[in-house]
N, C-alpha and C positions, 0 to 999 in steps of 0.2 A: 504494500500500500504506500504510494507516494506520502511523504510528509509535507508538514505548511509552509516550513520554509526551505531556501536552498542559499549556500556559499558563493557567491560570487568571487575569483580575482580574476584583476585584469592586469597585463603589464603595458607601460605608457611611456615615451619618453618624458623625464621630470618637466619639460618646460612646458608638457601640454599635460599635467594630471591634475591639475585644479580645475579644467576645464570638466575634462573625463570625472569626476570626483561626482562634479556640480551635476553632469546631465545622469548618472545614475540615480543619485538621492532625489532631484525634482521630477524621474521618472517616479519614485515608490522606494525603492532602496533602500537599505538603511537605517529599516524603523519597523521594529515589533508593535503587534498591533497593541499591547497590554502596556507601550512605554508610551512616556512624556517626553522622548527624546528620538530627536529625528536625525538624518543625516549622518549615520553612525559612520565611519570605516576606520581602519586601520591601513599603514603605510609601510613598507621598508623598500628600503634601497639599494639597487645593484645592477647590472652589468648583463643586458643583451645582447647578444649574438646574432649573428644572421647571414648568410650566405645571399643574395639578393640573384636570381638565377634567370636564364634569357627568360624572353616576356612579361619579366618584372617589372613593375613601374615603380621604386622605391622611393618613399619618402623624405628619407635618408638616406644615404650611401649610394654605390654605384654596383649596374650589372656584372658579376663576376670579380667581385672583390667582398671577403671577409670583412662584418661591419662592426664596431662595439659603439653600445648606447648608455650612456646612463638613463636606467630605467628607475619606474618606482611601481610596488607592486599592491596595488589598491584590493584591500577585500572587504566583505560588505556583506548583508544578509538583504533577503529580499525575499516576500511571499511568492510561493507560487505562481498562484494565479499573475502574478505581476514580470513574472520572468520574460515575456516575450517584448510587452515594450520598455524593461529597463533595457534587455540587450539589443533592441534597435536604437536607443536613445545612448548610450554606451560606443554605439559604432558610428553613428554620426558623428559625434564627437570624438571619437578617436582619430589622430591623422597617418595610421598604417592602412595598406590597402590590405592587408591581412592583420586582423586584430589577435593577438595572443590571449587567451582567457580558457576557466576553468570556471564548473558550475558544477556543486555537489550539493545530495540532500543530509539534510539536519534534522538528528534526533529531535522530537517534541519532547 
């Protein structure tokens, strides 16, 4: 039986994650239904990788050259039911044409 809520992280370059931050919590994100406190996530910071391969349109970096980012790695909780437009509102806001992210369910 799926659960209510599910984990969210996403990885972002640092200079666009207050963006990405912003459009997950004003999607739903971030906030148990029983709290007084909205906009929750947590942050750490490190070091992306990437290989950007023909046909890529990177954001950063170039075709056929090993890239490193400082990233930062946002995680968040989010309702279910609210999963599909925090992660469209998440990708919009993200500036990769390939978003990195993870999405797991959470014990009730």
């Amino acid at each position: 039986m799926p659960t209510k809520y599910v984990k969210i992280a996403v990885f972002v370059p640092e200079e666009n994650a207050e963006a990405v931050r912003l459009a997950l919590c004003n999607a739903g994100a971030g906030k148990r239904e029983d709290s007084n406190y909205s906009h929750c996530t947590f942050s750490t910071k490190g070091i992306g990788r990437f290989l950007p391969e023909d046909g890529a349109n990177p954001h950063i970096g170039t075709v056929g050259a090993l890239e490193e980012v400082a990233e930062e790695r946002i995680e968040t909780i989010c309702l279910r039911s609210l999963l599909p437009e925090v992660l469209v509102a998440m990708k919009q806001a993200h500036p990769y044409e390939e978003v990195a992210y993870d999405v797991w369910s959470l014990e009730d």
